[in-house]
KEFIVO-789077 format. One line per 3 residues: number of its first residue (from 1); for each residue x, z, y of N, C-alpha, C, O. Coordinates in Angstrom, 3 decimals. Layout:
% residues N
NUM) X:Z:Y:X:Z:Y:X:Z:Y:X:Z:Y; ...
END
This chain:
% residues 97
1) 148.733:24.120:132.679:147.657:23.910:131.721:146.490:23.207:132.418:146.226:23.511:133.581; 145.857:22.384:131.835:144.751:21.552:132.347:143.544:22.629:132.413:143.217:23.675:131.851; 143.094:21.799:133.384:141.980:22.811:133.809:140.626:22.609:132.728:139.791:23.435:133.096
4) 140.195:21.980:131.771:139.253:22.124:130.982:140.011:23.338:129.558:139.381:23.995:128.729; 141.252:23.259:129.724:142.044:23.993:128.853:141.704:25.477:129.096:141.506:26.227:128.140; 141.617:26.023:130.732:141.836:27.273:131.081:140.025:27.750:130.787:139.528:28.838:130.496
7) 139.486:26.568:130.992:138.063:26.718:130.935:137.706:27.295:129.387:137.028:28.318:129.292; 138.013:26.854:128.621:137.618:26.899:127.381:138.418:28.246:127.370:137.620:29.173:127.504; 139.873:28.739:127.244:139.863:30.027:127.359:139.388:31.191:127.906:139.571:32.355:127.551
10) 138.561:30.593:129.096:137.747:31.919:129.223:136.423:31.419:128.900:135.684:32.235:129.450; 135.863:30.753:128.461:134.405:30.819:127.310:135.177:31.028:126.378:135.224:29.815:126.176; 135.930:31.486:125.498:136.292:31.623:124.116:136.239:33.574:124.361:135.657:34.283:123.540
13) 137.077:34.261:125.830:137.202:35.695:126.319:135.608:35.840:126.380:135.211:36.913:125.925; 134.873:35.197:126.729:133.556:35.545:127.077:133.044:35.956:126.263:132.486:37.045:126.396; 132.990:34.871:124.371:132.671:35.071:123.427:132.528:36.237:122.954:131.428:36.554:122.501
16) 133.813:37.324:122.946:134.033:38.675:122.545:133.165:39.231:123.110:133.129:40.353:122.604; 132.231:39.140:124.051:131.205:39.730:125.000:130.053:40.011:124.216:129.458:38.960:123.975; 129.469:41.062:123.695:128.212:41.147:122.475:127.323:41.892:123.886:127.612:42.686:124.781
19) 125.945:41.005:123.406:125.223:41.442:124.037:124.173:43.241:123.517:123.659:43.651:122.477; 124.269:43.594:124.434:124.263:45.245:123.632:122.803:45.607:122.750:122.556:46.426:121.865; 122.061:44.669:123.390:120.888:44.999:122.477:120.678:44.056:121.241:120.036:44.383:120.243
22) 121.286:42.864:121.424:121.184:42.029:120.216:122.461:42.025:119.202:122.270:41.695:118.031; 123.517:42.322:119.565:124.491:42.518:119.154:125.274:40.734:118.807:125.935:40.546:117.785; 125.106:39.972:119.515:124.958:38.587:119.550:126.264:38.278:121.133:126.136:38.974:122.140
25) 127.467:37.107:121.040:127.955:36.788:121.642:127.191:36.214:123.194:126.652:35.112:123.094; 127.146:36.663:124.117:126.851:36.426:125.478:126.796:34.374:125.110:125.800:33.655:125.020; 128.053:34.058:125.004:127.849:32.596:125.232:127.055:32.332:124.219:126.274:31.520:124.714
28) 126.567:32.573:122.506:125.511:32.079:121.658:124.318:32.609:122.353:123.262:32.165:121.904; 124.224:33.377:123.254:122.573:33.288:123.778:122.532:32.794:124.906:121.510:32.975:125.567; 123.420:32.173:125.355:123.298:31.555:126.306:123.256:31.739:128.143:123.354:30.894:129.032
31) 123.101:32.972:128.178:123.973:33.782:129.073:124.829:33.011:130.050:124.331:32.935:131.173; 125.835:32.506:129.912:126.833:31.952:130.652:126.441:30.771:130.724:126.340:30.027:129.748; 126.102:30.384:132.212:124.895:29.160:132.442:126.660:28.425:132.811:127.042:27.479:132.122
34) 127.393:28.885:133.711:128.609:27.975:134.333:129.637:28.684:134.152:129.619:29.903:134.329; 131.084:27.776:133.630:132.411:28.927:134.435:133.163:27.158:135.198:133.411:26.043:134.738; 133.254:27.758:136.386:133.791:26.857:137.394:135.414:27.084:137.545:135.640:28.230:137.155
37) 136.538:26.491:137.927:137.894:26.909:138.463:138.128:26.720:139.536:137.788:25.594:139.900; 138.550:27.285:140.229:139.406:26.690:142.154:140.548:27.495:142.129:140.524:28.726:142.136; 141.779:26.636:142.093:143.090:27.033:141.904:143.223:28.489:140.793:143.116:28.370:139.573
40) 143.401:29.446:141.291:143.550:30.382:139.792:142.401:31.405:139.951:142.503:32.585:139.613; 140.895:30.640:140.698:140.190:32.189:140.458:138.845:31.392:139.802:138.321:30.377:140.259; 138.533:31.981:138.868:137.323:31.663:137.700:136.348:32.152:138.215:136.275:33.305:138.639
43) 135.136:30.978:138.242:133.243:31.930:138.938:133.097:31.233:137.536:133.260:30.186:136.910; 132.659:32.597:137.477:131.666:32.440:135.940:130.110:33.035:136.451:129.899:34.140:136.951; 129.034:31.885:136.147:127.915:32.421:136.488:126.707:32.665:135.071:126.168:31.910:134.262
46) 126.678:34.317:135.378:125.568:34.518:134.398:124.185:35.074:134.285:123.805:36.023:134.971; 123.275:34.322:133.203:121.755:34.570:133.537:121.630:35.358:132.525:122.216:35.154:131.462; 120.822:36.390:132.748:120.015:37.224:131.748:118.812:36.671:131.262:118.013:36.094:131.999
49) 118.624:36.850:129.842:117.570:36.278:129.224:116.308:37.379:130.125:115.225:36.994:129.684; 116.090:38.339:130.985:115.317:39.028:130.922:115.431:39.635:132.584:116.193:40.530:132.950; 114.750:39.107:133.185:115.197:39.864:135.027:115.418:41.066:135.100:116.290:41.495:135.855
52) 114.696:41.837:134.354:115.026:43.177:134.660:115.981:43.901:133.494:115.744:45.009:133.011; 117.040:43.095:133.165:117.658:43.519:131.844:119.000:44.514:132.878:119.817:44.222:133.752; 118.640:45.619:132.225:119.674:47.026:132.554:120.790:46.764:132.406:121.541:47.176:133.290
55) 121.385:46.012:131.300:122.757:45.498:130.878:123.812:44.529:131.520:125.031:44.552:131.689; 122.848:43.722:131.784:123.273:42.490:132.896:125.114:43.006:133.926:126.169:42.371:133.896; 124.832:44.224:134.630:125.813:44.731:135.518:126.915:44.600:134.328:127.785:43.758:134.553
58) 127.011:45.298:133.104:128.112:45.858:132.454:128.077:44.538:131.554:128.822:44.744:130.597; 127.659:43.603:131.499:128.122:42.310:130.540:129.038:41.566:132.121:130.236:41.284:132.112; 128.379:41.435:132.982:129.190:40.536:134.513:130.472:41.596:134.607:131.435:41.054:135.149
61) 130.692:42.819:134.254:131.924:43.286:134.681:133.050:43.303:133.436:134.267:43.484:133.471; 132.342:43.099:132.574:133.063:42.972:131.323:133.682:41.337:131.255:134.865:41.140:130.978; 132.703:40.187:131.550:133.112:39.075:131.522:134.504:39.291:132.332:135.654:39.155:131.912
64) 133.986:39.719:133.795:135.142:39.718:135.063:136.344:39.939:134.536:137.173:39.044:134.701; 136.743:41.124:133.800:137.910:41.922:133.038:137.923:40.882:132.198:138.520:40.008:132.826; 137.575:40.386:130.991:138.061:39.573:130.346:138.965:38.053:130.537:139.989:37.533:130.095
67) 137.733:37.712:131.596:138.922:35.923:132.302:139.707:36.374:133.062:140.580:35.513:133.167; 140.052:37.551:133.928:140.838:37.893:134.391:142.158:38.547:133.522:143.170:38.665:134.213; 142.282:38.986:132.109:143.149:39.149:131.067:144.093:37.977:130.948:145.267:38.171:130.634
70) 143.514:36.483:131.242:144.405:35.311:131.360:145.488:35.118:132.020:145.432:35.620:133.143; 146.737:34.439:131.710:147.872:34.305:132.433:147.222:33.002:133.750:147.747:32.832:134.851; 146.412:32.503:133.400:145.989:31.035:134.272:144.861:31.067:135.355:144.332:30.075:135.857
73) 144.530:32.644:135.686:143.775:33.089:136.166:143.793:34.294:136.979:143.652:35.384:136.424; 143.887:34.245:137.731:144.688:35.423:138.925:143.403:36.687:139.467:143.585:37.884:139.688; 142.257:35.967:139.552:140.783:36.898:140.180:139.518:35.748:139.421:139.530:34.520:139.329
76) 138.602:36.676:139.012:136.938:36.101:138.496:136.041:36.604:139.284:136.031:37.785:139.631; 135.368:35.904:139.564:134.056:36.174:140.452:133.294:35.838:139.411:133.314:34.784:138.775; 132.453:37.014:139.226:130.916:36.810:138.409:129.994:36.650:139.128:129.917:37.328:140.153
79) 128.961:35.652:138.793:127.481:35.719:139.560:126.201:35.580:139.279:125.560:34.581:139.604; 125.778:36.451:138.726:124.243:36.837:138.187:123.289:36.263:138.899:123.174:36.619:140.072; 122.523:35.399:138.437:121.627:34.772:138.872:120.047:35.005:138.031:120.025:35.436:136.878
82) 118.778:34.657:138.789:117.567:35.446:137.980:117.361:36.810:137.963:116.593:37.147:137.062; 117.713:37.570:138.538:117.850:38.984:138.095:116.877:39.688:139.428:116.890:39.159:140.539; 116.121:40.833:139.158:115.761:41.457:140.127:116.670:42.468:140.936:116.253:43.021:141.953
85) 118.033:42.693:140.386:118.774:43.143:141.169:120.235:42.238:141.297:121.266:42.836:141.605; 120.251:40.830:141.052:121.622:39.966:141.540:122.349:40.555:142.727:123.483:41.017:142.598; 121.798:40.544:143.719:122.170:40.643:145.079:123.695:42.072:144.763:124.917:41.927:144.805
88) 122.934:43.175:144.506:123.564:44.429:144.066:124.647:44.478:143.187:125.789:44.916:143.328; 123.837:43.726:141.867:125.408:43.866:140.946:126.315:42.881:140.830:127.393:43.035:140.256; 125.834:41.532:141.508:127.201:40.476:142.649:127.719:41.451:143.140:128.463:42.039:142.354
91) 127.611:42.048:144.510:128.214:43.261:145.281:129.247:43.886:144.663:130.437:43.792:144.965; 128.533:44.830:143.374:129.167:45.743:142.964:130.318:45.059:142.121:131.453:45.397:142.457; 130.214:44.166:141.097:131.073:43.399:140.227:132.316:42.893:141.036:133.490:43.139:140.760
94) 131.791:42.045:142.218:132.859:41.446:143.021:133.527:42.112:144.158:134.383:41.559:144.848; 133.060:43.452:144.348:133.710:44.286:145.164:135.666:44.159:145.317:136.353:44.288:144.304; 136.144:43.965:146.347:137.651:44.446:146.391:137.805:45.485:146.206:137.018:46.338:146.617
97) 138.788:45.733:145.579:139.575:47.187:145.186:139.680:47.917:146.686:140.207:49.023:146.799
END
């Protein structure tokens, strides 16, 4: 599958992503600034409308689980950017098992 193909399937997985206080798709608010490919592992990078938004961790681990549901996609790296705690919930999101 072409790689703008695999792309669009995981912004379409992302979609299902409601943001918890607006109740609004992650990608319609805009949230998901990038999703990049390198061979089968997806960086999807996402901004919170709000630095100190509490939610941020559990929308980046939810994305992670979702592009990772793909047959064309083996591991997702999420990466929160803007945030007063990025550093942490990069860490925690992208942790190895």
């Amino acid at each position: 599958m072409a790689e703008a193909e695999i792309k669009e399937q995981i912004f379409d997985k992302l979609s299902r992503i409601a943001d918890p206080h607006m109740g609004v798709p992650i990608t319609d608010m805009g949230l998901v600034q990038n999703i990049e490919l390198e061979e089968k592992t997806a960086k999807i990078t996402i901004k919170p409308t709000n630095p100190g938004c509490m939610s941020v961790a559990n929308i980046a681990m939810a994305a992670k689980l979702e592009a990772e549901k793909l047959d064309d996609v083996d591991k997702a790296e999420v990466t929160v950017i803007d945030h007063m705690m990025a550093d942490t919930i990069n860490e925690m999101v992208n942790k190895e098992e």
